[in-house]
N, C-alpha and C positions, 0 to 999 in steps of 0.2 A: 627925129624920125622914130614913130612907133611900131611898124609895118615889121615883122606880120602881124595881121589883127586878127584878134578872140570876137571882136561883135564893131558895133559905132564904136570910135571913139576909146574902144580898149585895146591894146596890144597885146599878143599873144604870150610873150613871156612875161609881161607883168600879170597875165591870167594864169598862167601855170605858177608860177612863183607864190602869188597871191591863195592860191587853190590848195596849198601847203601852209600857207602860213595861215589862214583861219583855223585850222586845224591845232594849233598849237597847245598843248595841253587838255585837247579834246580826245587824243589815244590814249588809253591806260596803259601801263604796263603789262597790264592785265590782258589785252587784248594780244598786244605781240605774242605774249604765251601764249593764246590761245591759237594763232596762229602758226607759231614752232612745232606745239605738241599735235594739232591735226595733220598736219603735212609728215608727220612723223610715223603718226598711222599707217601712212603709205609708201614705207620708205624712203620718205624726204627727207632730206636731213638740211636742216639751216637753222646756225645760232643767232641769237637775238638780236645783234646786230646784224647780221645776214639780212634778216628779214624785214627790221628797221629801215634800211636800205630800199630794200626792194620794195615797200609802201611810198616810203618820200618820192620813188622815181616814177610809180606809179601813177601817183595821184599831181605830179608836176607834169609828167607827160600825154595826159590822158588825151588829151584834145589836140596832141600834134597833130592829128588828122587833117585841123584847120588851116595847117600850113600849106593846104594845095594849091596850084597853079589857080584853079577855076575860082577858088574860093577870094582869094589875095587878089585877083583881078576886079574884084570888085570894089574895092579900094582904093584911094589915095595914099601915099605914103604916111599921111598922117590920120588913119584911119577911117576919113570922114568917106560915107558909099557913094560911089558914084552911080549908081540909081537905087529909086525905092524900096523896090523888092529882091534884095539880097538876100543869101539864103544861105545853109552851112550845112543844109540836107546832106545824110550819108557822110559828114565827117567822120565819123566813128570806124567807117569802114576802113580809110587809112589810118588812124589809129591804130584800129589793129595786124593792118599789115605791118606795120613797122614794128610793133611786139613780137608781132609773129616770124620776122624775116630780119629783123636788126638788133634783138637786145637780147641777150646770150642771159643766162645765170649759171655758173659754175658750177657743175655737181650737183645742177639740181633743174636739168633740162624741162624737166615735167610740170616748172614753174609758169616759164613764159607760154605752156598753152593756158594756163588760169590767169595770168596777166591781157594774155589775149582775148580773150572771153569776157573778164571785166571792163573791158575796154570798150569791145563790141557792143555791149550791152548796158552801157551807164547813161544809155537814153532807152530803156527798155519798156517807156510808158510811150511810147512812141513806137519806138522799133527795137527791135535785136536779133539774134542770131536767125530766129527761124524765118526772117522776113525775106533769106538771101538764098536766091536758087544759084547752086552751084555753076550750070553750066550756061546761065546768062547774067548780065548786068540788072540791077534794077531799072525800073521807066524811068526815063527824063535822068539816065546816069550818064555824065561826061568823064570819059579817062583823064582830064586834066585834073578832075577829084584826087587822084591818088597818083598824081607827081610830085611828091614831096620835098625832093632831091634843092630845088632854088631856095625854097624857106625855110623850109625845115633844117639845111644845114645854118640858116642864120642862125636861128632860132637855138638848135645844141651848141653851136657854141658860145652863146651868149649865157646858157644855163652851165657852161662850163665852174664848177667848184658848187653848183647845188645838187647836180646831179650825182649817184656816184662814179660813174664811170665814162668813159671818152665810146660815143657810141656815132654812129653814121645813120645816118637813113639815105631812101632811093627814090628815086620812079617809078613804082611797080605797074604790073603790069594785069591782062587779064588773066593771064597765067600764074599768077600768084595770087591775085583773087582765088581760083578757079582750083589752084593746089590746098590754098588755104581751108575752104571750105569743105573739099573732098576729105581734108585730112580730118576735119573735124566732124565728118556725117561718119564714118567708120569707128571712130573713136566709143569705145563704150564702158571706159575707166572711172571708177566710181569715185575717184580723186575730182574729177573734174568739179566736182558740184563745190568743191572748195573756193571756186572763184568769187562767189561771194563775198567772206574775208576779205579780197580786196575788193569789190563792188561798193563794200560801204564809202569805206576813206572818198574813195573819188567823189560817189554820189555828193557825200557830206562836203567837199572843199571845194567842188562843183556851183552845187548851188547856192552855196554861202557867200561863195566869192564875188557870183553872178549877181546874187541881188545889193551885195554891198555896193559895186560898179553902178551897174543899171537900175538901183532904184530910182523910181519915180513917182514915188509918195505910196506905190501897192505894192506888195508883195504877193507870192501866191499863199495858198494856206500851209501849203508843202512845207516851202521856207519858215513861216510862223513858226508851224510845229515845230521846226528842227530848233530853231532860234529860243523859242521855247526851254525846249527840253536842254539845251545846251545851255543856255543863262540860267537853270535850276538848277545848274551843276553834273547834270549827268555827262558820261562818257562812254566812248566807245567799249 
C-alpha cells in the first residue's frame, strides 16, 4: 500500500523522501551559511546544524498539503485515480497551514512564518500568497482540502527518523485559514523576504523528483535547465 499519494502511481512519502534525496550534494556548505549569517541579520540566531535541519524537513514536508481528505479520495490505496481528472489544486495551502500551526523551531519562532511562505509559494508560477483573500475561500475550494489529520498523520510517522522532529498535524479549519492570512496581511518585517532561501531547496527537490517519477519521455524546459545546470556541477 502506497497511499497517501504525491500524483498516479507515486506515494507521497516516497515523494517527500525522494524530494530530499535528489538534493544530495546539490546544497553547498556554502549556502547553509548563507542562510545562518542572513537570519542573523535579524536577530535569528540558528547554528548550522540548526538550519540543516530545518531545510531537510522543509523540502521532505513541502507537499504534505497533499495529504488531504479531498485530495486521497481520489485514489485507490495503490495509487491508481479513480477518475480522470484528479486535481491537487490548492495543496499548498495546507502545506502551509501545517507550517504555520504545527512545526515549532525553538528560539527562532520568526522562522516557521518563512517556512510558511515557502511553502505557500513553491507553485508561485501558478499561484501564491497573493491569490488568497483572507476572509473567503478560493472558487471551487472544498474544506476536505485542508483535513490533514487521517493522512497526514500516516504520512509523519512513516517519515519518523528522516524528519527531525516528532511533529503532529490537524484538520484545520476556516479559521486558521482566515488567522493565517490575517497574520500575514499585517505583517511588514523585512525578514520576511528571507523565505526564499528555503523556496529554492523545495523548488529544486520538487521538480527533480517529479520528473524523475513522471517522466514520459518530455520534460519541461524548467527541469532541463535545472538538470542542466546541476549535471555541470553547479550548487546551491
Amino acid at each position: 500500500m502506497i497511499k497517501p499519494c504525491a500524483y498516479e502511481k507515486q506515494g507521497l512519502i516516497d515523494h517527500a523522501i525522494g524530494s530530499y534525496r535528489v538534493l544530495d550534494g546539490k546544497i553547498s556548505e556554502s549556502y547553509y551559511k548563507i542562510i545562518s549569517r542572513r537570519l542573523e541579520r535579524y536577530g535569528i540566531v540558528l547554528d548550522l546544524n540548526g538550519v540543516k535541519e530545518i531545510v531537510k524537513d522543509v523540502v521532505v514536508l513541502h507537499d504534505i498539503g497533499k495529504a488531504g481528505e479531498y485530495y486521497q479520495n481520489q485514489f485507490d490505496d495503490n495509487c491508481n485515480p479513480l477518475k480522470s481528472n484528479f486535481s491537487f489544486i490548492y495543496h499548498e495551502l495546507g502545506s502551509a497551514l501545517f507550517f504555520y500551526n504545527d512545526y515549532d523551531v525553538e528560539k527562532a519562532e520568526e522562522v516557521k512564518s518563512l517556512l510558511t511562505l515557502a511553502v505557500l509559494n513553491h507553485l508561485n508560477a501558478i499561484r501564491g500568497i497573493s491569490d488568497y483573500l483572507v476572509n473567503k475561500f478560493p472558487d471551487k475550494f472544498d474544506e476536505r482540502m485542508i483535513k490533514l489529520n487521517k493522512y497526514g498523520s500516516i504520512m509523519l510517522q512513516n517519515l519518523r527518523g528522516v524528519i527531525s522532529k516528532s511533529l503532529k498535524v490537524s484538520d484545520y479549519t476556516f479559521d486558521d485559514y482566515h488567522d493565517m492570512l490575517y497574520a500575514f496581511s499585517k505583517k511588514s518585517d523585512k525578514y520576511l523576504k528571507l523565505y526564499n532561501l528555503f523556496l529554492a531547496p523545495i523548488m529544486l527537490g520538487d521538480n527533480l523528483d517529479s520528473s524523475l517519477v513522471r517522466n514520459n519521455g518530455s520534460k519541461t524546459r524548467f527541469v532541463r535547465i535545472l538538470e542542466g545546470e546541476l549535471n555541470g556541477g553547479s550548487t546551491l
